[in-house]
C-alpha positions in Angstrom: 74.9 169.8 90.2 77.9 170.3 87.9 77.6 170.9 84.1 81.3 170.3 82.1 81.5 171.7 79.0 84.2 170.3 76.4 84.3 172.5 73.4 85.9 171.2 70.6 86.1 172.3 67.3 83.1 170.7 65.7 81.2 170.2 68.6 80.3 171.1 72.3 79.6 168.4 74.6 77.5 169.0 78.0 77.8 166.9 80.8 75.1 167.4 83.7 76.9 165.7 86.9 75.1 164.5 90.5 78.3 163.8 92.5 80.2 161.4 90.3 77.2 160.1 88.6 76.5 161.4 85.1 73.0 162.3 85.2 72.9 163.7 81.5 74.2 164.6 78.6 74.1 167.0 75.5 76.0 167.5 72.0 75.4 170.6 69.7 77.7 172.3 67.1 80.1 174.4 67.5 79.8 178.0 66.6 81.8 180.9 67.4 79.9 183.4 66.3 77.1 182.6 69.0 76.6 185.4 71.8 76.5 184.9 75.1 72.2 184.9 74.7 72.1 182.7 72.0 74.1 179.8 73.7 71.8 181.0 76.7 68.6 180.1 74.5 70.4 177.1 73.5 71.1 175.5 76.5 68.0 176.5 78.2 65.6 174.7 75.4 68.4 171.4 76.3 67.9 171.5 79.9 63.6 171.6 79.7 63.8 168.4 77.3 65.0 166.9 80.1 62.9 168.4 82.7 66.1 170.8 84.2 67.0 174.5 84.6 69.5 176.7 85.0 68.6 176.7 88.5 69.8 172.7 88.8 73.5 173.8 88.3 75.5 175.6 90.9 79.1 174.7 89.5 80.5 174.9 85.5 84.0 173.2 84.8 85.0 174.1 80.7 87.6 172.6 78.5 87.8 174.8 75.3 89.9 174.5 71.8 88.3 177.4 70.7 89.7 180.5 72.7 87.8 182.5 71.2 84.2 180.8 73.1 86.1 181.1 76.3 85.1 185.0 77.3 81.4 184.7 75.6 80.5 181.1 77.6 82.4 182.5 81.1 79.8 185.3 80.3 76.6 182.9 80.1 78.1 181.4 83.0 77.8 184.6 85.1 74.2 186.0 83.6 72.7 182.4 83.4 73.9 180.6 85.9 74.9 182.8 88.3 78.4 181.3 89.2 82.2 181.9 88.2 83.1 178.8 86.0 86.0 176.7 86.7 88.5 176.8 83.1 90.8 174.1 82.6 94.6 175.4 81.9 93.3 179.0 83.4 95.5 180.2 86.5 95.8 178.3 89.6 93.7 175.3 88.0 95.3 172.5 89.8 94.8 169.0 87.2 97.1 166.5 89.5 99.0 165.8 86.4 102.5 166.6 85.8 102.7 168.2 82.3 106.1 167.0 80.6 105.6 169.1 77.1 109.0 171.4 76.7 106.0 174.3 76.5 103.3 172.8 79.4 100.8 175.8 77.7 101.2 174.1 74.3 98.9 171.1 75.6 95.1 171.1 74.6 92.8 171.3 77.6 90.8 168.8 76.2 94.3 166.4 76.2 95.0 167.0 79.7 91.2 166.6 80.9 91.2 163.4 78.9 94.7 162.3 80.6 93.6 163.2 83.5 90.4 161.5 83.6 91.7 157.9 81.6 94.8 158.2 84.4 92.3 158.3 87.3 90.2 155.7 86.1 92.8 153.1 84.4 95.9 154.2 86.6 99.1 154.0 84.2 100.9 153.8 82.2 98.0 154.9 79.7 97.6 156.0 76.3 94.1 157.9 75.3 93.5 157.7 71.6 90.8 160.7 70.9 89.1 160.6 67.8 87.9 164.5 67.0 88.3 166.9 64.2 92.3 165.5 64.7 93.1 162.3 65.9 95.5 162.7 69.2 97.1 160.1 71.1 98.1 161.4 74.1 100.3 159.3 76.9 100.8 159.0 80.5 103.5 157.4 82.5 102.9 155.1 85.5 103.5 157.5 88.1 100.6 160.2 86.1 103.1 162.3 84.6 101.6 164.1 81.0 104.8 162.7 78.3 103.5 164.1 75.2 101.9 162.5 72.3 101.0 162.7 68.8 98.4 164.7 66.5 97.0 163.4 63.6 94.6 164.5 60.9 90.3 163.5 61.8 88.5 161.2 60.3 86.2 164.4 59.0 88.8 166.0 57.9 91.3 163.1 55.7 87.6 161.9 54.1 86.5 165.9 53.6 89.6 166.2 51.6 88.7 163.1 49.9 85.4 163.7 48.6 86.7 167.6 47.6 89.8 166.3 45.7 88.8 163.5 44.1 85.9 164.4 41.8 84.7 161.1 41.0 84.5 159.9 44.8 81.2 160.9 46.1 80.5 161.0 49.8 79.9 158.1 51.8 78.3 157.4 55.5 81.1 155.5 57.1 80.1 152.0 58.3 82.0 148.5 58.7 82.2 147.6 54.6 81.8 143.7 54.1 85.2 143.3 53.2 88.3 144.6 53.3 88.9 144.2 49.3 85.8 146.2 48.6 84.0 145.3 45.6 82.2 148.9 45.3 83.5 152.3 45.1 81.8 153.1 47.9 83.0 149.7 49.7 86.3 150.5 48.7 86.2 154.3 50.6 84.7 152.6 53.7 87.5 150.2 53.7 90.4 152.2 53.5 88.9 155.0 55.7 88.1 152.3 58.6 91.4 150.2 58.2 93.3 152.6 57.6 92.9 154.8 60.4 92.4 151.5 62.8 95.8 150.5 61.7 97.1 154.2 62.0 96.2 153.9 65.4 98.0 150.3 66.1 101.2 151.3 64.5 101.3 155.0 66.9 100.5 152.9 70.0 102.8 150.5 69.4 105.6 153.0 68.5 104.4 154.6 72.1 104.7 151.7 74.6 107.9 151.1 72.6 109.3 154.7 73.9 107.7 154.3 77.1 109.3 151.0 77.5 105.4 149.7 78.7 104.1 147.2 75.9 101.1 146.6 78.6 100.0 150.3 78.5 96.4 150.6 78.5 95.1 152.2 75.6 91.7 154.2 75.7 89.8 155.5 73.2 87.4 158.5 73.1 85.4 160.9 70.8 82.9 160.4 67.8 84.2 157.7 65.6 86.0 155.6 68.7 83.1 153.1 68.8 83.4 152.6 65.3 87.1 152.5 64.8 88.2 151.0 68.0 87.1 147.6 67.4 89.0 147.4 64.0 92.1 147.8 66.2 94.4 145.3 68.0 95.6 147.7 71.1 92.4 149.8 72.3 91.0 147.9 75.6 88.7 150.0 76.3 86.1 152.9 74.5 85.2 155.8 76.9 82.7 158.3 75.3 82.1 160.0 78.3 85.6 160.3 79.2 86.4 164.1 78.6 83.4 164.6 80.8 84.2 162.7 83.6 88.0 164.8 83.6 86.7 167.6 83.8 84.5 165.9 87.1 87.6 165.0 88.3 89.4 168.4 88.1 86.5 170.4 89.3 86.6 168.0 92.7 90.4 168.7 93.1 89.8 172.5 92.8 86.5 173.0 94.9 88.6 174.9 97.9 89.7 177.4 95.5 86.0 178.0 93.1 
């Protein structure tokens, strides 16, 4: 089996793969300050929820945002597992996508692995909208060449700074309010928060298939709040939570003569 690991910056996803069948997955908190033996503890109280082992995996494919996790989990890779991990953006890593940023080093991991996977399984022109700890929107032309894209502020972060700012604002769980003029403070917050960032992502995507000259781009969206915010919007056609996952499925398969 195959376990992909997408590190972000608030969290660390774990996909266990059976050839291209997701079998499992797994979310826990990021935190850099874990050694190589705790994430080993970690991961090895994960796998006997679901009746696994260490043992079950004989391939590792990792996105990180966090460089500083790459040499500690490349290390639980080797004592754990027992197996040289596959690191997206590390030398010779073939992705099938031609990067177009001025500075191809510049892009995320996690962008390209997302590119690549939406690309693969929607064709293109694409655009993947990814709702982490920043919003990207990230596109790719019809023949699967990496354009560019934009980054915005999270969700987290714009309602952190919120709630820290803004004394008399407490913090809210963010749900679908009952209206869009809120009669509640707290209806109010929901309301911008939601609509806002559901029309932030209409007016980038727009601006996109504009400069891409393709107004029937596909738009996919990804990552913690998509299932929330995505049906607020006019252009996502689809919501992929596994879809970070499944890139990194797909780069693993295009590199397995050289891991």
């Amino acid at each position: 089996m195959l376990l992909a690991i997408d590190v972000g910056n608030s969290n660390i996803k774990l996909g266990a793969f059976e050839g291209d069948r997701l079998m499992e997955h797994w979310r826990v908190a990021t935190d850099r300050h874990h050694t190589e033996d705790e994430y080993g503890i970690l991961l090895n109280d994960l796998f006997q929820s679901r009746g696994r082992s260490f043992r079950d995996f004989s391939a590792v494919a990792i996105s990180t945002v966090v460089p500083p996790l790459t040499p500690t989990l490349e290390e639980v890779c080797r004592k754990y597992f027992g197996v040289e991990p596959l690191i997206v953006g590390g030398p010779g890593v073939k992705t099938g996508l031609k990067v177009r940023y001025d500075n191809p080093r510049e892009a995320g991991a996690d962008r390209i692995v997302d590119a690549v996977a939406a690309y693969s399984k929607y064709g293109g022109p694409v655009i993947v909208v990814k709702f982490g700890t920043a919003t990207t929107f990230d596109a790719v032309s019809a023949d699967g060449e990496f354009l560019g894209g934009a980054i915005a502020p999270g969700v987290s972060i714009s309602t952190e700074a919120l709630f820290a700012r803004a004394a008399r604002l407490p913090r809210i769980d963010l749900v679908r309010p009952k209206s869009v003029i809120g009669r509640t403070t707290v209806d109010s917050m929901r309301s911008g928060i939601l609509y806002g960032f559901a029309g932030q992502v209409d007016a980038l995507v727009t601006r996109m298939r504009q400069e891409m000259k393709a107004p029937e781009a596909t738009v996919v969206a990804s990552g913690g709040m998509a299932e929330l915010i995505a049906p607020e919007t006019r252009t996502v056609s689809v919501v992929d939570p596994s879809l970070t996952l499944e890139g990194l499925r797909i780069i693993w398969e295009r590199n397995l003569a050289t891991v």
